[in-house]
C-alpha positions in Angstrom: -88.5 -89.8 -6.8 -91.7 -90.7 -4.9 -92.9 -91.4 -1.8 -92.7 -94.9 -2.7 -89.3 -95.4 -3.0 -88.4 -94.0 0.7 -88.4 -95.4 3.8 -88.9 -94.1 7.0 -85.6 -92.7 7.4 -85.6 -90.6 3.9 -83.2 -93.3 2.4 -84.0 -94.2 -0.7 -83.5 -97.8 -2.5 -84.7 -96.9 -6.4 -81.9 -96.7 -9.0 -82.1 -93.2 -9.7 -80.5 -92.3 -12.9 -83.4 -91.9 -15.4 -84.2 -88.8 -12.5 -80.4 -87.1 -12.9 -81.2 -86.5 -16.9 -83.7 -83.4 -17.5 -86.5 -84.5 -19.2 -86.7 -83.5 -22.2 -82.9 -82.1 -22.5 -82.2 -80.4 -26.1 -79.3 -82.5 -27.7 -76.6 -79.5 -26.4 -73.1 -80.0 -25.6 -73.8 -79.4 -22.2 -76.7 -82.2 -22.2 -74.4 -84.8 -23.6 -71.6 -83.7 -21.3 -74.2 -83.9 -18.7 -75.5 -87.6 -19.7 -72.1 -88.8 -20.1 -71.1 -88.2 -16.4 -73.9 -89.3 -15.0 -72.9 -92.3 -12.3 -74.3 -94.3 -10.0 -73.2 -97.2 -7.6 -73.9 -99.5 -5.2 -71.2 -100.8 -2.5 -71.7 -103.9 -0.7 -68.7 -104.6 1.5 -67.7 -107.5 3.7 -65.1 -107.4 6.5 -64.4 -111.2 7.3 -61.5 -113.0 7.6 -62.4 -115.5 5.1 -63.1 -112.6 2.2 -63.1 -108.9 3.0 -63.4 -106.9 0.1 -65.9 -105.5 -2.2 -69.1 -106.5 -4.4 -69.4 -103.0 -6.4 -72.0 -102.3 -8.9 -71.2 -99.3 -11.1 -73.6 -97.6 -13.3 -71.3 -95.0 -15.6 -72.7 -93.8 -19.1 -75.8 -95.1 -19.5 -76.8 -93.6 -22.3 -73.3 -94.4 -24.1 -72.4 -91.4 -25.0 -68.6 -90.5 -26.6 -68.2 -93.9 -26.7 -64.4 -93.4 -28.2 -63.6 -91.9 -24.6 -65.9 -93.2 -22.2 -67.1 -96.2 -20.9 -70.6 -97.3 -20.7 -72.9 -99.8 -18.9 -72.7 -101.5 -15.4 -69.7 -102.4 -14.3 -69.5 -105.1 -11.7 -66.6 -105.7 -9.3 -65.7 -108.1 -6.9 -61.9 -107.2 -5.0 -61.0 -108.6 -1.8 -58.3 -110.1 0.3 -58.9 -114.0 1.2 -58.3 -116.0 4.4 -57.1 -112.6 5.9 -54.2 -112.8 8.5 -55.6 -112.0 12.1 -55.2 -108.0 12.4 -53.2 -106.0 14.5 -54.6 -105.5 17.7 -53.9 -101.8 17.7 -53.6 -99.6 14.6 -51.3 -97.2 16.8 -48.9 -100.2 17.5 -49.2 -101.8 13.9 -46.2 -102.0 12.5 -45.5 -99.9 9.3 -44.6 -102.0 6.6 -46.5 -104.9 4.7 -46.2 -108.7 5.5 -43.5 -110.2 3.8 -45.9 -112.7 2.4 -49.0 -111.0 1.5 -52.3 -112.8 2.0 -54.2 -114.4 -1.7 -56.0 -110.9 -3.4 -58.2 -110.7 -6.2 -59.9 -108.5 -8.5 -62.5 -109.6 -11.2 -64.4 -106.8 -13.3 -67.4 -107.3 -16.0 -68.8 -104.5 -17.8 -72.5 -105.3 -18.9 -73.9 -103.1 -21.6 -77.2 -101.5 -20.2 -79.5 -102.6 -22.5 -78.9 -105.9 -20.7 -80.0 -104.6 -17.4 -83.2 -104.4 -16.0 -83.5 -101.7 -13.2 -85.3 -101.9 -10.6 -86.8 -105.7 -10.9 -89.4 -107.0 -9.0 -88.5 -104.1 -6.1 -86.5 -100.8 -6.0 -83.0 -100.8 -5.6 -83.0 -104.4 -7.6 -80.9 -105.2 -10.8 -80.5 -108.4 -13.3 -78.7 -108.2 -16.1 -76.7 -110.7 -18.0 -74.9 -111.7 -21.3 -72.4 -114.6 -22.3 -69.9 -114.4 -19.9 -71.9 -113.4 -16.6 -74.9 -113.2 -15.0 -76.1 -110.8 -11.8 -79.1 -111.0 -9.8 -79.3 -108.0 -6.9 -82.7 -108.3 -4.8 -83.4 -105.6 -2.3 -86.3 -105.3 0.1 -85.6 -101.7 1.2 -83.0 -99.9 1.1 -81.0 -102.1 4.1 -81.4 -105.2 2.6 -80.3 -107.1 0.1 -79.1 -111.0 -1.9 -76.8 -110.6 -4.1 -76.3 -114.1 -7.1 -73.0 -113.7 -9.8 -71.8 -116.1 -11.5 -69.3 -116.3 -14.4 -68.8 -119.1 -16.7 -64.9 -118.7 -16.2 -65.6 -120.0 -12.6 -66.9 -117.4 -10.0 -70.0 -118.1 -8.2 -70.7 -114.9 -5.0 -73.5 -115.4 -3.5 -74.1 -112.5 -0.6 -76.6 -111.5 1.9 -76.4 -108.1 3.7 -79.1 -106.9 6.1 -78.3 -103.6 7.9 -78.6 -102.9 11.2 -81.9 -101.0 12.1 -81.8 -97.9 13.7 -78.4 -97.0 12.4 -79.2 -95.8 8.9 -77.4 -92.7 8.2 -79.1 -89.2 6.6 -78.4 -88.6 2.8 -75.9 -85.9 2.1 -76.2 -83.8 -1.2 -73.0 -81.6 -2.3 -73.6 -79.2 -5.3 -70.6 -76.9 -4.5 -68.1 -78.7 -6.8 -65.6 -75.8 -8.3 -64.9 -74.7 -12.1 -67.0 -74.5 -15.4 -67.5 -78.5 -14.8 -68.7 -78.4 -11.3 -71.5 -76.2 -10.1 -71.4 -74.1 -13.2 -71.9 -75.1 -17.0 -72.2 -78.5 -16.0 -74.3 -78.3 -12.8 -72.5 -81.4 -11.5 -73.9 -83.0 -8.1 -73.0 -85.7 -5.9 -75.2 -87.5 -3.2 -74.3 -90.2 -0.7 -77.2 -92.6 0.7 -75.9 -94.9 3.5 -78.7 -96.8 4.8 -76.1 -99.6 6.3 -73.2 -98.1 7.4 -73.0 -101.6 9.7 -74.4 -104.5 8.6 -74.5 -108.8 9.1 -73.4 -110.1 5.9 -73.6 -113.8 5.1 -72.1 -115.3 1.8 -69.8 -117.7 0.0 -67.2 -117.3 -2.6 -65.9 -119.9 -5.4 -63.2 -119.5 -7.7 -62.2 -121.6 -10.3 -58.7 -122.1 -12.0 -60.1 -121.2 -15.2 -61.0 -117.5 -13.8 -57.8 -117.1 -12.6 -55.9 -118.0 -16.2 -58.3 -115.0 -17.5 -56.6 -112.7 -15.1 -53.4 -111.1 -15.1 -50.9 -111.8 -12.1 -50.7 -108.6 -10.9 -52.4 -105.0 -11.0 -51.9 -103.0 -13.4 -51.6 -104.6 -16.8 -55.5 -105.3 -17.1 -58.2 -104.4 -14.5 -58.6 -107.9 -13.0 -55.7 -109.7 -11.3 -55.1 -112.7 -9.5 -51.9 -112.8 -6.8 -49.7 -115.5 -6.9 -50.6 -116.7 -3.2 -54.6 -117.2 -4.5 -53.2 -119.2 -7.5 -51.3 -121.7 -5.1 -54.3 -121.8 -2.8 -57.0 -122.8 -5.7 -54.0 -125.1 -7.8 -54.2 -127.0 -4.2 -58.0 -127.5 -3.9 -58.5 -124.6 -1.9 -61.5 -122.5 -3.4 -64.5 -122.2 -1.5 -64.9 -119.2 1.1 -67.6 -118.9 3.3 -68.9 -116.3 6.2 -71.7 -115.9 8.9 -72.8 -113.3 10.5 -69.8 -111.5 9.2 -69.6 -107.3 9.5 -71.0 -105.3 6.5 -71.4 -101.9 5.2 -73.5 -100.6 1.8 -73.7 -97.1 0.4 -75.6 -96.1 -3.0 -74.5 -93.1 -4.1 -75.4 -90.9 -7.4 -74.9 -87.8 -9.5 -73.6 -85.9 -12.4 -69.8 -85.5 -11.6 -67.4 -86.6 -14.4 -65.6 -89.6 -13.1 -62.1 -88.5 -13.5 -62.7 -85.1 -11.6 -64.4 -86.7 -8.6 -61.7 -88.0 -6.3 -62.7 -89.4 -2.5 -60.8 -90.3 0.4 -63.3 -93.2 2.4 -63.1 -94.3 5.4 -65.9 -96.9 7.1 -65.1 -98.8 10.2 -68.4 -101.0 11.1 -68.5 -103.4 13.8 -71.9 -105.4 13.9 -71.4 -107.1 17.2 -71.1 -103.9 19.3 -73.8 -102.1 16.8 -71.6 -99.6 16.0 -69.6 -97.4 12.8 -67.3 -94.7 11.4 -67.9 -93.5 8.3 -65.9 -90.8 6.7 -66.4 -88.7 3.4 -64.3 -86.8 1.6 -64.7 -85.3 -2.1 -62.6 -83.2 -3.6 -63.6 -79.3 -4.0 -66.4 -79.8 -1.6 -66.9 -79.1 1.2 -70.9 -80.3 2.2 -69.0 -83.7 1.0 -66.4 -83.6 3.8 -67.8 -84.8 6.6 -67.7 -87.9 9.4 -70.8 -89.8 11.1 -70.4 -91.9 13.8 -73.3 -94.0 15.1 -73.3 -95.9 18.4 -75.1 -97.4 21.2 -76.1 -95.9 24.4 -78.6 -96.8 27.2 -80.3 -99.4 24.6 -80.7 -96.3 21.9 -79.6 -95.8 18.8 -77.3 -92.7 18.6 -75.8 -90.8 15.8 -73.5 -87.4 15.3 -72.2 -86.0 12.2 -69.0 -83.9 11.9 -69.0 -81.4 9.1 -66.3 -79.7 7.4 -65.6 -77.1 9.7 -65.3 -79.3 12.9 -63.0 -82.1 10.7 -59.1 -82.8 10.3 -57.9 -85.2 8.2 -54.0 -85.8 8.0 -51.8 -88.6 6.2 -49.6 -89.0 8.3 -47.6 -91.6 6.5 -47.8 -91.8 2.8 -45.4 -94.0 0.3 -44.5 -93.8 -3.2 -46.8 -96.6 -5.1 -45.3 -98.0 -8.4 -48.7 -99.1 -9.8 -50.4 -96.1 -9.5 -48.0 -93.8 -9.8 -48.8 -91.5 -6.9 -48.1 -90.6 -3.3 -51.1 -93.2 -1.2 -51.7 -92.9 2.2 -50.8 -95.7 4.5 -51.7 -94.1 8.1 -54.4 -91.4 8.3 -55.1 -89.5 11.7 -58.6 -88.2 12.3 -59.8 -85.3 14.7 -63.5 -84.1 14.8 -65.5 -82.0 17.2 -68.9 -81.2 17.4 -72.1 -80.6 19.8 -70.0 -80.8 22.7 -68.7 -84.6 21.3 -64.9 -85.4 20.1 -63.9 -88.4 18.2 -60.3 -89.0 17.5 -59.3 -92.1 15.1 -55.8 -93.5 13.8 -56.4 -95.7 10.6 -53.4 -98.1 9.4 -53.8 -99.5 6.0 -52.6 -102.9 6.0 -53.6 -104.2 2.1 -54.3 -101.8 -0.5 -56.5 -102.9 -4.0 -55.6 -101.0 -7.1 -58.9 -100.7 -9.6 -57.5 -99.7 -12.9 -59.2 -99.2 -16.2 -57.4 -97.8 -19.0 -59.9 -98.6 -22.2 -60.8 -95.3 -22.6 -59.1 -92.3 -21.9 -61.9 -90.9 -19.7 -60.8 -92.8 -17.1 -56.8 -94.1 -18.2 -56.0 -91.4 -15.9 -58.4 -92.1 -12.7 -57.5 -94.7 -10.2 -59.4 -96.1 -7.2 -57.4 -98.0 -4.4 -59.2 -100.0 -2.3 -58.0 -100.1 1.0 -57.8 -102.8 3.9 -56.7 -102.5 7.7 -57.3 -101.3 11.3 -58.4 -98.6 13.2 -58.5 -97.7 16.3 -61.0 -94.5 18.1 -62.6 -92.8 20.6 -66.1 -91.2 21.2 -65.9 -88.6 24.3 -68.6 -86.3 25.2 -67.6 -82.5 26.6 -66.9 -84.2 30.4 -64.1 -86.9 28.7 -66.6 -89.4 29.4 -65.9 -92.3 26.5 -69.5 -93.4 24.6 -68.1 -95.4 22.0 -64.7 -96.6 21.2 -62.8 -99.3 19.5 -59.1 -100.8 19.0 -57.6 -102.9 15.9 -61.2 -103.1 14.5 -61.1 -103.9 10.6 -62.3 -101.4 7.8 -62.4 -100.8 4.3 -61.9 -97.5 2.3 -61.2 -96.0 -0.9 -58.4 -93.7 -2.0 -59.7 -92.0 -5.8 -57.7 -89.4 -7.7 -56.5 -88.3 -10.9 -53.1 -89.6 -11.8 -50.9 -88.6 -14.3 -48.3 -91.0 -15.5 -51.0 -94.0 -16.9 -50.3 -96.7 -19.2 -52.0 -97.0 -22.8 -54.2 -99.7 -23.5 -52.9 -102.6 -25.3 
């Protein structure tokens, strides 16, 4: 990594997976093992009521190796909830089961092989890559900013712009203390997380034709995209066009050796553009430099920030139900306590919509789930005097519950 490549805050926009291989690496076991986990993403959210959801990018394998077992290339999502139902206005008072009638959901995954990608184009953090079905264009200039152009023959056309809020660019965190013979040991796994827009403006448009959704199944689970009934009826009637302005935004890029399926997160964001302001939690399992909470604010006209680290953290589900797709316990209210520096933040998190992102092609990863989550939350910055910096109440927010799972089904 050079100079180059970093801004003024030490975030840094290249792709940086031809830097997590050794150079030079003997073909070992442990080289292939290590080239086989190395992954790399990029996570563009949007929290508008016309689409809030997810444009992931996810770089996994790129050198294709064990190809019987793993996957390999980029892997490009696109998972939301559409023409979202106006929130709770308290995630304390939000009532604890789901809408009888759940809002139209989506999810629509491509996998491009890598030797169709080009890395880096034009500027660092940039990425085209395309093939018969799909085409991507990702532009950055810096780290904070970024256009995003899909389109899919099937009938999806995203078209996304995210510019991050300056001043609120949060530091890089680096965990190496991952436990076992596959964490800091044989493997020398790593993990780092680069948020350079934990709150953003996004702008952007969405278009989905019927013929996209007759590729997808009508429910998770059976195949990794899926379509809900409610979004069928809505494009059926003419209904296909989203569009937002000005709309809230957070992106992370995050990287390392780690094999996929013995990562597992529990992620947290909860940006809010107009008042300038975020909540980001992270939490990966068997670490503990990975478990921490920022919070960035406003104060006086500046730009403030804190981070919470392990020691100084609780995280408790405090509701958690039984869900038949992915076959484990998720959470659907988490309680947060942190302390630090004199500063206490206190947050209560409902989950309102949850997202399942299954692939089962390979067994690498048949056994891996991510659920991406959607709902409210409600905290409270206080400094050591109770005086209240920051706060917010029924503010939307997006996540991620990841974990191994073991009851999975076989691919077809």
């Amino acid at each position: 990594m050079t100079a180059s490549t970093i801004d003024a805050t030490g975030n840094a926009a290249t792709w940086l997976w031809p830097r997590l291989i050794d150079a030079g690496a003997q073909p070992t076991a442990r080289a292939a093992l290590r080239a086989a986990s190395v992954i790399e993403w990029r996570y563009y959210a949007v929290l508008s009521p016309a689409f809030h959801g997810i444009v992931g990018l996810a770089l996994v394998n790129p050198q294709r190796r064990f190809g019987l077992i793993a996957e390999s290339g980029l892997l490009v999502i696109v998972a939301g909830v559409l023409d979202r139902p106006t929130p709770p206005a308290s995630a304390a008072t939000a009532p604890d089961t789901p809408q009888l009638t759940p809002p139209p959901a989506f999810c629509w995954m491509h996998l491009f092989p890598t030797e169709t990608c080009s890395f880096d184009a034009g500027a660092p953090g940039s990425v085209t890559a395309g093939d018969a079905d799909c085409c991507i264009a990702v532009a950055h200039d810096g780290p904070a900013v970024a256009d995003i152009e899909l389109e899919a023959g099937a009938g999806l056309l995203l078209r996304l712009s995210h510019v991050g809020l300056a001043g609120s660019a949060l530091a890089p965190a680096h965990g190496q203390d991952f436990p076992g013979a596959l964490g800091s040991g044989w493997l020398g796994a790593h993990w780092s997380v680069d948020c350079p827009s934990p709150v953003a403006a996004s702008d952007g448009s969405l278009t989905l034709g019927e013929q996209l959704l007759w590729t997808l199944a009508e429910g998770p689970g059976s195949t990794p995209g899926y379509a809900t009934a409610a979004l069928r009826r809505r494009v059926a009637a003419g209904h296909n066009h989203w569009s937002w302005r000005s709309a809230t935004g957070y992106y992370e890029h995050s990287y390392g050796i780690r094999p996929l399926p013995l990562h597992g997160w529990d992620f947290l964001f909860v940006p809010d553009a107009d008042a300038g302001q975020a909540v980001v939690l992270q939490t990966y399992r068997g670490s503990r430099a990975l478990r921490y909470l920022d919070v960035c604010w406003r104060q006086a006209g500046e730009h403030c920030h804190q981070r919470f680290g392990a020691a100084g953290l609780d995280l408790t589900w405090a509701e958690r139900v039984r869900d038949p797709v992915l076959g484990v316990r998720r959470p659907r209210l988490r309680r947060i306590e942190a302390a630090a520096n004199g500063l206490r933040l206190s947050l209560t998190n409902r989950v309102l919509y949850h997202l399942p992102l299954l692939r089962r092609e390979r067994a690498a990863v048949r056994h891996f789930f991510i659920s991406e989550e959607i709902g409210v939350a409600d905290w409270r910055l206080t400094d050591s005097r109770g005086t209240v910096l920051a706060s917010a109440q029924g503010q939307p927010c997006g996540g991620e519950l990841a974990h191994r799972r073991w009851r999975a089904p076989r691919a077809r």
